[in-house]
DOTI-400064 format. One line per 10 residues: their letters; for each residue x, y, z of C-alpha. Coordinates in steps of 0.2 Angstrom, whole numbers, plus 2048, in hexadecimal, padded with zeros to 3 digits. Layout:
<rs>
A) X Y Z | ...
</rs>
This chain:
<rs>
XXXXXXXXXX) 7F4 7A3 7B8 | 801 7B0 7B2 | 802 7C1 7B6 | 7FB 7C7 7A6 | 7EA 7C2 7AB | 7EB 7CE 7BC | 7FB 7D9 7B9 | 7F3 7E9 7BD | 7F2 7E2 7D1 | 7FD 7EE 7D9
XXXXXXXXXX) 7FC 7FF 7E0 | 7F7 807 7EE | 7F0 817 7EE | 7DF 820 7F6 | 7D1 818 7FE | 7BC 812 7FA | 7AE 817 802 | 7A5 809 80D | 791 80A 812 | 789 808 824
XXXXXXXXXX) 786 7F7 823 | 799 7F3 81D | 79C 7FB 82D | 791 7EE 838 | 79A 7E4 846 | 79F 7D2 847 | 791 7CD 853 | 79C 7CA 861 | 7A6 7D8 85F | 795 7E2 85D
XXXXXXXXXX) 78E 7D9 86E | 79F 7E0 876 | 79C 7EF 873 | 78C 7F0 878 | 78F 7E9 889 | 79E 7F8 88C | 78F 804 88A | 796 80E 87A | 7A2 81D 87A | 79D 824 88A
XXXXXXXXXX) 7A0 811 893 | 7B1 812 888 | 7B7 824 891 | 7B2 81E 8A0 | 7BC 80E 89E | 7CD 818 898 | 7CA 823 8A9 | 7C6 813 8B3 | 7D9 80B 8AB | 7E1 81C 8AD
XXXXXXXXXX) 7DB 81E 8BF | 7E1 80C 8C1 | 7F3 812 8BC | 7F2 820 8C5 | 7F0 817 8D3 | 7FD 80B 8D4 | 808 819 8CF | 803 823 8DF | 805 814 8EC | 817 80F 8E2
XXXXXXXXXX) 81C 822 8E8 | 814 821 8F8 | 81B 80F 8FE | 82C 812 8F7 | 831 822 8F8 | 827 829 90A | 827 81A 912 | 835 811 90E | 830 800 90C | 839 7F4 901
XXXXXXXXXX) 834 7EC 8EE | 830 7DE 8F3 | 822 7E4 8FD | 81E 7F2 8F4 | 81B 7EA 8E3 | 80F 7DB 8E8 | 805 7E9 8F2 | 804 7F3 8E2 | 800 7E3 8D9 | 7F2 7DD 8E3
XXXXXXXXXX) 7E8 7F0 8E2 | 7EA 7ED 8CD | 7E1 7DE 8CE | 7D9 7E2 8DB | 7D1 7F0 8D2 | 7CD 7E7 8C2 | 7DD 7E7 8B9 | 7DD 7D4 8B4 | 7DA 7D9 8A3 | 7EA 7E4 8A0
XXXXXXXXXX) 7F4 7D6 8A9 | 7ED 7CC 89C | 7F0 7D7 88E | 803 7DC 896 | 808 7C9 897 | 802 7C4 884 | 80A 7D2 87B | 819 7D8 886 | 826 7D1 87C | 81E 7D5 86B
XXXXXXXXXX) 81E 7E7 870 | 830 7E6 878 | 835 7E0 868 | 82C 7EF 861 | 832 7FA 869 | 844 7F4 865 | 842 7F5 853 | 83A 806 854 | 849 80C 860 | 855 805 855
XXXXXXXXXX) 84E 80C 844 | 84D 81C 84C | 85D 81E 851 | 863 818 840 | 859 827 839 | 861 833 845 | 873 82D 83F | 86E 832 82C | 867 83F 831 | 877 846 83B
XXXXXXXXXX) 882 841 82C | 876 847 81F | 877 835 816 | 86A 831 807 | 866 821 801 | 872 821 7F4 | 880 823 804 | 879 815 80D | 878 809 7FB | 88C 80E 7FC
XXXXXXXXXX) 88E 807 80B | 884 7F7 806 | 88F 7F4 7F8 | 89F 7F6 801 | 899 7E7 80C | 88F 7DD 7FF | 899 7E3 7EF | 89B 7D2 7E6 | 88B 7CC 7EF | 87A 7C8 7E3
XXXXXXXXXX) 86F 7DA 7E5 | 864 7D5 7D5 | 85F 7C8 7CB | 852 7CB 7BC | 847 7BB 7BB | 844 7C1 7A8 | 855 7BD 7A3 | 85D 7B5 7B2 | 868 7C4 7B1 | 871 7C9 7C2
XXXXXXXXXX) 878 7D7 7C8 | 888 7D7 7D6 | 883 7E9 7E3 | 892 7F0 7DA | 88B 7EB 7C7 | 87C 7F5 7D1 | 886 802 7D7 | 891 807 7C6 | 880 805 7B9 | 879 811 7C4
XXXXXXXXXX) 887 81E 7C6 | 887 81D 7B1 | 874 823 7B3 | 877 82F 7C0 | 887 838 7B5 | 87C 835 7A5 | 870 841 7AC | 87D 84C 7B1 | 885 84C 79E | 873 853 799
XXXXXXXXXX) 871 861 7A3 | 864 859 7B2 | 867 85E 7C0 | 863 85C 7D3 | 850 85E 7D6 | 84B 85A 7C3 | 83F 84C 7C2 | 840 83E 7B6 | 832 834 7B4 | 835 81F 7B3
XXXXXXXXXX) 828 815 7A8 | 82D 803 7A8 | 828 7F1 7AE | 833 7E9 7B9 | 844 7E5 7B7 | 856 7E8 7C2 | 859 7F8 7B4 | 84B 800 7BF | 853 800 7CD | 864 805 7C7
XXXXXXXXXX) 85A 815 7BE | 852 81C 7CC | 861 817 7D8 | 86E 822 7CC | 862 830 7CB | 862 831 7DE | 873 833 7DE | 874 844 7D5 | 865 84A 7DE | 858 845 7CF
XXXXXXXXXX) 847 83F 7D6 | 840 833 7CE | 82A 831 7CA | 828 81F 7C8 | 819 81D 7BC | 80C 810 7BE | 810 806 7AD | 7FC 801 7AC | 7FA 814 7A9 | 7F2 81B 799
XXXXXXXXXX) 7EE 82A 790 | 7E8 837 79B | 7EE 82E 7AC | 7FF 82D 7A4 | 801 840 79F | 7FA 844 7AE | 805 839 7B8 | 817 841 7AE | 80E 854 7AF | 80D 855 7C1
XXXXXXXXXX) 81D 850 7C5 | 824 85C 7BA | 832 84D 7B2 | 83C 854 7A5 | 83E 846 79F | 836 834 79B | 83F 822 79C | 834 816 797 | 837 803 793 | 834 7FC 780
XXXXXXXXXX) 827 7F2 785 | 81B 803 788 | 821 80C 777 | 810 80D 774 | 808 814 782 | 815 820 782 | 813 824 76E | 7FE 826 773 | 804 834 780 | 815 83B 779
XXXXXXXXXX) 80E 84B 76F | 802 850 780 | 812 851 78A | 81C 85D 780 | 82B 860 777 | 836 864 787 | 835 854 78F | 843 846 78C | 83F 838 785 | 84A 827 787
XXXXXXXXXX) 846 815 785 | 84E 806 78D | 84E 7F5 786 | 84B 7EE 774 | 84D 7FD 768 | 842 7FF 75A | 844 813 754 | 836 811 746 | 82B 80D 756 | 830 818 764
XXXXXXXXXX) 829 82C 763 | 833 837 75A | 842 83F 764 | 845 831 770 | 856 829 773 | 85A 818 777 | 862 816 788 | 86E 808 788 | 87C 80E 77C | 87A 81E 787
XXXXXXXXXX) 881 815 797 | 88C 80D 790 | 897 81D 78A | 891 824 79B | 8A1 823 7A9 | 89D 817 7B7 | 8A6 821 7C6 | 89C 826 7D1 | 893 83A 7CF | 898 849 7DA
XXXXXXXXXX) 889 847 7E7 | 87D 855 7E9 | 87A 85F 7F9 | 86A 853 7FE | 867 84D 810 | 85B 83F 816 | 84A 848 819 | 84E 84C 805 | 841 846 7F6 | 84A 835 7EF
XXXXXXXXXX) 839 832 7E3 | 827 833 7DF | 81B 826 7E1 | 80A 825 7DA | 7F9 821 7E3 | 7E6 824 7DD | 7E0 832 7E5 | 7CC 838 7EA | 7CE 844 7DB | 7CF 836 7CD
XXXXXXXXXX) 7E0 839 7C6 | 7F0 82F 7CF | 7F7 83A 7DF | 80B 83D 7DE | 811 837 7EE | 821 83E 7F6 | 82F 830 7FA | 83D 839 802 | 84D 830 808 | 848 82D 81C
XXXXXXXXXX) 838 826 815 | 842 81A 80C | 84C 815 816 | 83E 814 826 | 831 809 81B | 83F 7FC 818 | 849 7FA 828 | 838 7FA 832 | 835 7EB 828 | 845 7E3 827
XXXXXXXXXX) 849 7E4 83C | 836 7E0 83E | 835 7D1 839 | 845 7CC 83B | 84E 7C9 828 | 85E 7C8 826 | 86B 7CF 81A | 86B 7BB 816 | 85B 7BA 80F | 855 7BA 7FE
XXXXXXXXXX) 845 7C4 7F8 | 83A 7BE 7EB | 832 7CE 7E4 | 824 7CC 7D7 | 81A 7DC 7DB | 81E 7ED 7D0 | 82B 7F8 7D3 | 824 806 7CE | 81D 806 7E1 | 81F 806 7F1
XXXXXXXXXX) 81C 7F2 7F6 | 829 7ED 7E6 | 835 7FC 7E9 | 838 800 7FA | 832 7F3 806 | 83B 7E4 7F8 | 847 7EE 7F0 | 84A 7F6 7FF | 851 7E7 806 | 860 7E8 7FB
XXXXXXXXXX) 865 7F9 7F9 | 864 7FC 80C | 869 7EC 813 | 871 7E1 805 | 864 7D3 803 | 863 7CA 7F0 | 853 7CF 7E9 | 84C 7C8 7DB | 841 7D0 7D0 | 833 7C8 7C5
XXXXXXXXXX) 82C 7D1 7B7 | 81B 7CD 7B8 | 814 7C1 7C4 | 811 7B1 7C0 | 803 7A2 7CD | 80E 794 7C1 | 81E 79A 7C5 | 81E 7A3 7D6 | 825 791 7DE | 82F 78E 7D0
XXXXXXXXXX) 83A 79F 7D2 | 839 79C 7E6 | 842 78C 7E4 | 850 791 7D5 | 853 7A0 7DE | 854 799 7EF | 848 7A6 7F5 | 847 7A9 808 | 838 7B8 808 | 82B 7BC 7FA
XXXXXXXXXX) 820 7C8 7F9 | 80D 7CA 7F9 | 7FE 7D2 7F7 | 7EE 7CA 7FB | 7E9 7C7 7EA | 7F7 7BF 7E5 | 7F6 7B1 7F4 | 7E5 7AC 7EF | 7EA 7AA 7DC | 7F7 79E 7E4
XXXXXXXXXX) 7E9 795 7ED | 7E1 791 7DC | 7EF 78A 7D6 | 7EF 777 7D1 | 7FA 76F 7E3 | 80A 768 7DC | 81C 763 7E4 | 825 773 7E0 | 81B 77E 7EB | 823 775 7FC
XXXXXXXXXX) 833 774 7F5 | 83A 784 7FA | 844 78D 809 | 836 79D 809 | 833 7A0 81B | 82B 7B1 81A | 81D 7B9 810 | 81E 7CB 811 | 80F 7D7 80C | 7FE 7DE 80F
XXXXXXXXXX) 7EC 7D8 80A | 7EC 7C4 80F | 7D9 7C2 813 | 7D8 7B7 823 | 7CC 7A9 81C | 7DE 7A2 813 | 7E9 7A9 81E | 7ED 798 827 | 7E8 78C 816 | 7F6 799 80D
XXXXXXXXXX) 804 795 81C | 801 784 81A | 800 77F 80B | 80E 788 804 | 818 783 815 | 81B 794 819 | 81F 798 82D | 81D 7A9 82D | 812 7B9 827 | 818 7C9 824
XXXXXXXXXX) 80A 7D2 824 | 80B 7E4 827 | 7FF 7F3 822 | 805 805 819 | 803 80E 80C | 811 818 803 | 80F 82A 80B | 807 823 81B | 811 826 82C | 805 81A 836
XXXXXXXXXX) 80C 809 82F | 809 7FA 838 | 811 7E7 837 | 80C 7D7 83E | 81C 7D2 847 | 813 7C3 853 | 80D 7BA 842 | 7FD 7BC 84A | 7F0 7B5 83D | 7E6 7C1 834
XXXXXXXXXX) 7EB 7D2 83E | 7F5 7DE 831 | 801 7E6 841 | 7FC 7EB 852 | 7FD 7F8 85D | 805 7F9 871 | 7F7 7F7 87E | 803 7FA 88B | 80A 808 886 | 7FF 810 876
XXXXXXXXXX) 809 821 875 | 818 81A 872 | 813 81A 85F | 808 825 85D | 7F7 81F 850 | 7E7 819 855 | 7D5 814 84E | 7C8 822 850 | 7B7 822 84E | 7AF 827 83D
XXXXXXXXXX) 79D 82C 837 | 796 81B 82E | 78E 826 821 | 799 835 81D | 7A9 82C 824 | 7AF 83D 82C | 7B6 83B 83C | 7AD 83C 84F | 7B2 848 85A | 7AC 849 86B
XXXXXXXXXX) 7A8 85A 876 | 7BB 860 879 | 7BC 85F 865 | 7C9 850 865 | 7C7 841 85B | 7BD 831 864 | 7C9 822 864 | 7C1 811 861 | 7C0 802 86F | 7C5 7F1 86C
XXXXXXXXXX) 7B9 7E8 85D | 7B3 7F9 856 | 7B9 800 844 | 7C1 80E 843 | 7CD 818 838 | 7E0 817 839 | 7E7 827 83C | 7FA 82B 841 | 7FE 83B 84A | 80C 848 840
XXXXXXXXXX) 81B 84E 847 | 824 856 837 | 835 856 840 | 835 843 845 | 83A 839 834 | 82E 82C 83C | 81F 834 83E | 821 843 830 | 812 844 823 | 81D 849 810
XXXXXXXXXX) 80B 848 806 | 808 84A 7F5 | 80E 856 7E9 | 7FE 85E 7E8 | 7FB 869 7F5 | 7EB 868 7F7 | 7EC 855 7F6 | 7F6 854 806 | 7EB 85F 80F | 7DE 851 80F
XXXXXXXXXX) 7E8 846 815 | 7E9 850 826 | 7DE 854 834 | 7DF 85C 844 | 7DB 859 856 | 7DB 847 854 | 7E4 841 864 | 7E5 853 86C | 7DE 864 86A | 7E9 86C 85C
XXXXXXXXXX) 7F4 85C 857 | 7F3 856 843 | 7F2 844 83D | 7F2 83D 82E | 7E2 833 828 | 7E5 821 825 | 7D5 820 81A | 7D4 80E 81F | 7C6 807 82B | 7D1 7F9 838
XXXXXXXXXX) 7CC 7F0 849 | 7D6 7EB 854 | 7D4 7DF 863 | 7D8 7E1 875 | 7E9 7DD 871 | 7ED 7EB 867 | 7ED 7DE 856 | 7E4 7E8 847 | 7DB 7E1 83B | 7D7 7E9 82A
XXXXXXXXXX) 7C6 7ED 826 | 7C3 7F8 817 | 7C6 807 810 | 7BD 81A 810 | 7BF 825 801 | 7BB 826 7F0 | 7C4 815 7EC | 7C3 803 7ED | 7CF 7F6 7EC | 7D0 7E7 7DC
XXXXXXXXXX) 7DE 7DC 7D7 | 7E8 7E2 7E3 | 7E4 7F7 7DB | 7DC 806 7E3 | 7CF 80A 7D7 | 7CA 81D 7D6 | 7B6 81F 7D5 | 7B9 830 7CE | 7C5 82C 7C0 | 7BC 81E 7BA
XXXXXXXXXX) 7AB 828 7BA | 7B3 833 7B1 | 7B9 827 7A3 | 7A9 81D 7A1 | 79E 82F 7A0 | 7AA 835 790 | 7A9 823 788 | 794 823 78D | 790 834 786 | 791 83D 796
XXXXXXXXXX) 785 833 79D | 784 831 7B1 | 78E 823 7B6 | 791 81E 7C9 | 79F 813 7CD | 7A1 808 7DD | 7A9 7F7 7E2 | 79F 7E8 7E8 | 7A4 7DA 7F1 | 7A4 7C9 7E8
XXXXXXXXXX) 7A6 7B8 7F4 | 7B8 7B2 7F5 | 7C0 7C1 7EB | 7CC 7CD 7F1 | 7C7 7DE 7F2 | 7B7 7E6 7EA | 7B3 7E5 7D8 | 7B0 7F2 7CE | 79D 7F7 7CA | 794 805 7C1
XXXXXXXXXX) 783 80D 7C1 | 77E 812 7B1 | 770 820 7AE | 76A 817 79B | 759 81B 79A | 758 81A 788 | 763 808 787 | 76F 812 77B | 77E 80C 782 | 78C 7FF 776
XXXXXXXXXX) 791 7F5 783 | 79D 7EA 776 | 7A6 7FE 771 | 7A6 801 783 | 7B1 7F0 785 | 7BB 7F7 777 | 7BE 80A 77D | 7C1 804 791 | 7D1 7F8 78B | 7D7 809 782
XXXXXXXXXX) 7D6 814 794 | 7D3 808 7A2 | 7DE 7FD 7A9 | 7D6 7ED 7AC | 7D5 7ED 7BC | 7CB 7FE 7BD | 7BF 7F7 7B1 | 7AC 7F4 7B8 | 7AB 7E2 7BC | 796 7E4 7BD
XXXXXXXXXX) 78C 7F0 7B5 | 77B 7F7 7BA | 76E 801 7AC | 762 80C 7B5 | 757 81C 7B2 | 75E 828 7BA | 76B 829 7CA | 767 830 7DA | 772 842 7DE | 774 84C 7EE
XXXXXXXXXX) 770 85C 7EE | 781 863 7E9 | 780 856 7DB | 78B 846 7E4 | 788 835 7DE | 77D 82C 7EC | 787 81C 7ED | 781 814 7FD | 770 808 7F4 | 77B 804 7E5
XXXXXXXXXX) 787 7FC 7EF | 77B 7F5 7FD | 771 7EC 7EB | 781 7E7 7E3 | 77F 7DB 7D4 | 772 7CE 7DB | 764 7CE 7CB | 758 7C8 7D9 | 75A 7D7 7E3 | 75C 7E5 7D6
XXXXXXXXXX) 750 7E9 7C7 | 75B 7F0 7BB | 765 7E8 7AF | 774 7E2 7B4 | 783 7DC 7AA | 796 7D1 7AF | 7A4 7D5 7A6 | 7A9 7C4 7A0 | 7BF 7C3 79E | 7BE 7B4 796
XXXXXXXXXX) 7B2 7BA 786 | 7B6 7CB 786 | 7A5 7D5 788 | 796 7D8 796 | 78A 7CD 795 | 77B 7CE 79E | 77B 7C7 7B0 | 76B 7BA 7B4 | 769 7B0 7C4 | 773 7A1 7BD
XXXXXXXXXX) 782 7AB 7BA | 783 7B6 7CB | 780 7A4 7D4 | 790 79C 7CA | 799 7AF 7D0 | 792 7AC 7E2 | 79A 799 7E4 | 7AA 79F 7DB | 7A7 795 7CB | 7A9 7A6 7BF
XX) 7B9 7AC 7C1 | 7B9 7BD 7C3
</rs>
């Protein structure tokens, strides 16, 4: 399978609405929670355990300090009243994880500390890539899989000081914004790398984007100018005349002037006069903004979210000393780089701490082992998506003949988690959870199967997130009598929040550029009266381990082919291309697929809706993987009062014919069109026959 059938797999962004019964327990988990009796049983068991620690605490004092007597009486005392007093279960829980949270807690000293020694010395990420290249300068940074092409870290270094004194030869200066539109390819990284050397800040476009998302996406960052790469001419030709006449335009790659918009300027013969010495660097510091990344906001439009340098550098070295890479390794990078999986947490690896990556330009099932093995590939990356389009794949020799020993990323469902590891004889899985302007990231360093990171159960406040307890309907959060935020027991859902502390580069919230956007993002008195945290919008459980597990996501999105899907934008889109009619758009879930897919509620009651023109018209404005996989026709759609969709039926009836009335129809891929969806066809969806 290549990537051309699923390219438009991954970005993160905002989050999806989820009904009650999504929000049922596991039976045993559920029975669990019964037996503790419910929030009040879970404030009484905190007291009970803080009581406990109290305790020991009070009798360590008194037999040490007033009475004198030595360790080795006084701790086995001390012992038998904890277990004496029920404390068998934290023993438990101390002895299975105390050397995964030591080893936590090592990583986050050590990152810490490195981010208080660039913060002292007021170094940027172009600072630290000149101290990678003067231990790696010969060494392999890139190689381009689309041409083979590699690039040294001092071929790196010198294309990107010809971007950075480029810009400077055209009057940018530091803080312009400069938008980047291209697939992937090792130029990327030495665009954005030079612009950061003069202070430039980059917004790295989604290069699925269209029309209205794409003007959108360049007008709120305010980019003075566009490079975009050959191979998107004509999006950019559709949108040039809506972005006006003071915005740049240059193109990199094949050049074709009778094709590109009128104005642009082709980019290679520009470097190439460009001098390769390295710019006069600005006055930044590491808490500065190094680029924009884009994620699908509640409001429908993409939300610009702020990168600055400390953020950089914290999302990759938490990764790196995590799980425990070395500069040695070799990343296999297939995911785009216009975010922050591809960018930062892969790319990362090189500019940061010298690692080879290479870069795919679009991924391919066929050729994924292929690559690993010419390469000699050590880590690749994943999303969940792309591990079960692995899993179809026909078994053949050259996916166990390889030296991968890591796979590093997010959304690996635990029904394949140990057939993946296995069959691809792969010892270990990265998994970690985060989105791009999160400060509450988490990673599985135990490899424990299925849990996307963990929490301390020994000490919990040393990092400071936790799970609180959400309305199933309205998804707004629980507070109990004093105002604070419930957190969530063992076994029960609840939402991943992280508390902000703005001068701390590891807990610091930077937001969106929309204001009003980042104020959403935040709420207050969530551990403590008067405190603010920023809102995961993701529904985890975690075990009495402190191991989390993902569960869904709240919001206004849902997740496909590896894509946050915004409700509101593509609502939007399907009303103008129906005639303004009410349209209602949700995801479903469909056996053995990642994700949601996309569905929408139609109000048609005069059947006067071209389904073949809306196939046309959606392939103009909708990236594939935001198009509805289902459609329902009804009369009329249920409203609130203040005139909200009422989503929680449609989704609770999904797509079963049996179950729902109305006309329903399947977007078929392989012909091209809807066509109506009888019992035969949603059995062959059911049992995995109909590719979605």
């Amino acid at each position: 399978m290549n990537y051309s059938d699923t390219e438009r797999m991954m970005t993160a962004g905002a989050k999806s609405t989820r009904s009650a019964q999504q929000f049922r327990l596991y039976p045993a988990k559920l029975a669990a929670l019964k037996s503790g009796g419910g929030g009040q049983a879970s404030l009484c068991g905190e007291g009970v355990r803080m009581m406990r620690l109290a305790c020991c605490t009070a009798m360590l004092l008194v037999l040490r300090l007033l009475l004198g007597l030595p360790w080795y009486q006084v701790l086995p005392a001390i012992l038998i009243f904890y277990l004496g007093s029920g404390g068998w279960n934290f023993l438990d829980i101390f002895v299975k994880t105390l050397g995964r949270d030591l080893h936590a807690a090592y990583v986050l000293l050590r990152v810490k500390l490195n981010v208080k020694r660039h913060l002292r010395e007021k170094n940027t990420i172009p600072k630290i890539f000149a101290e990678t290249v003067q231990r790696h300068g010969d060494k392999t940074a890139l190689i381009f899989e689309g041409t083979g092409e590699r690039w040294t870290f001092r071929q790196l270094d010198e294309y990107s000081n010809r971007v950075a004194n480029l810009l400077l030869e055209r009057g940018f200066r530091e803080g312009d914004v400069v938008a980047l539109f291209m697939e992937n390819r090792s130029q990327y990284v030495g665009l954005w790398l030079g612009m950061a050397k003069v202070g430039i800040e980059a917004a790295l476009i989604n290069f699925n984007l269209r029309l209205e998302a794409l003007v959108h996406c360049v007008t709120i960052s305010n980019a003075k100018a566009v490079v975009f790469g050959s191979e998107l001419t004509d999006a950019v030709s559709e949108v040039h005349k809506s972005m006006g006449k003071a915005v740049q335009m240059f193109c990199c790659g094949d050049w074709d002037p009778k094709r590109v918009p009128q104005g642009t300027e082709c980019l290679e013969p520009l470097l190439d006069g460009a001098p390769s010495h390295l710019p006069r660097r600005p006055q930044r510091c590491f808490t500065d903004r190094l680029f924009y990344i884009y994620t699908s906001g509640t409001t429908g439009m993409p939300k610009a979210a702020i990168v600055v340098h400390s953020r950089y550098y914290r999302m990759a070295a938490l990764v790196y000393y995590g799980f425990r890479m070395t500069s040695e390794d070799v990343v296999y990078d297939c995911l785009p780089l216009y975010h922050s999986a591809g960018n930062i947490v892969g790319v990362g690896q090189c500019i940061i701490h010298g690692m080879t990556v290479v870069i795919r330009k679009k991924f391919s099932a066929s050729r994924f082992w292929d690559d690993c093995a010419k390469y000699n590939c050590t880590i690749v990356q994943y999303i969940g998506e792309i591990c079960r389009y692995l899993l179809n794949q026909p078994v053949r020799d050259a996916e166990r003949q390889h030296r991968v020993r890591m796979a590093l990323g997010n959304g690996l469902r635990q029904s394949i988690w140990e057939e993946f590891m296995n069959r691809f004889n792969i010892p270990q899985i990265a998994e970690f959870y985060g989105a791009t302007e999160c400060n509450c990231s988490l990673g599985n360093f135990g490899n424990k199967i299925g849990a996307c990171g963990f929490n301390s159960q020994i000490l919990p406040f040393i990092y400071p997130i936790r799970l609180v307890r959400v309305d199933e309907e309205t998804m707004e959060l629980i507070r109990g009598p004093d105002g604070v935020c419930i957190p969530c027991k063992p076994g029960e859902p609840g939402q991943l929040v992280g508390r902000i502390i703005q001068n701390d580069p590891l807990r610091r919230f930077d937001g969106y550029v929309n204001e009003s956007a980042t104020s959403k993002k935040i709420a207050h008195s969530v551990f403590k009266k008067g405190d603010s945290a920023y809102l995961s919008g993701d529904v985890l459980i975690m075990d009495k381990y402190g191991h989390m597990y993902f569960k869904d996501r709240t919001g206004d999105t849902f997740r496909w082919k590896g894509e946050n899907v915004s409700t509101t934008e593509v609502e939007g889109t399907l009303s103008r291309l129906l005639d303004m009619k009410d349209v209602v758009v949700y995801g479903v879930e469909v056996p053995g697929a990642e994700g949601k897919a996309g569905m929408a509620a139609i109000a048609d009651p005069s059947h006067s809706s071209d389904l073949e023109k809306l196939v046309r018209d959606m392939e103009k404005v909708l990236p594939p993987y935001a198009r509805p996989v289902f459609l329902r026709f009804l009369p009329e759609v249920n409203k609130t009062g203040t005139f909200k969709f009422q989503k929680t039926e449609l989704r609770r009836e999904g797509f079963d014919p049996t179950a729902v009335t109305d006309k329903l129809y399947f977007l078929d891929s392989s012909r091209g069109r809807y066509v109506q969806l009888e019992e035969e066809l949603y059995r062959s969806i059911l049992s995995g026959k109909h590719k979605l």
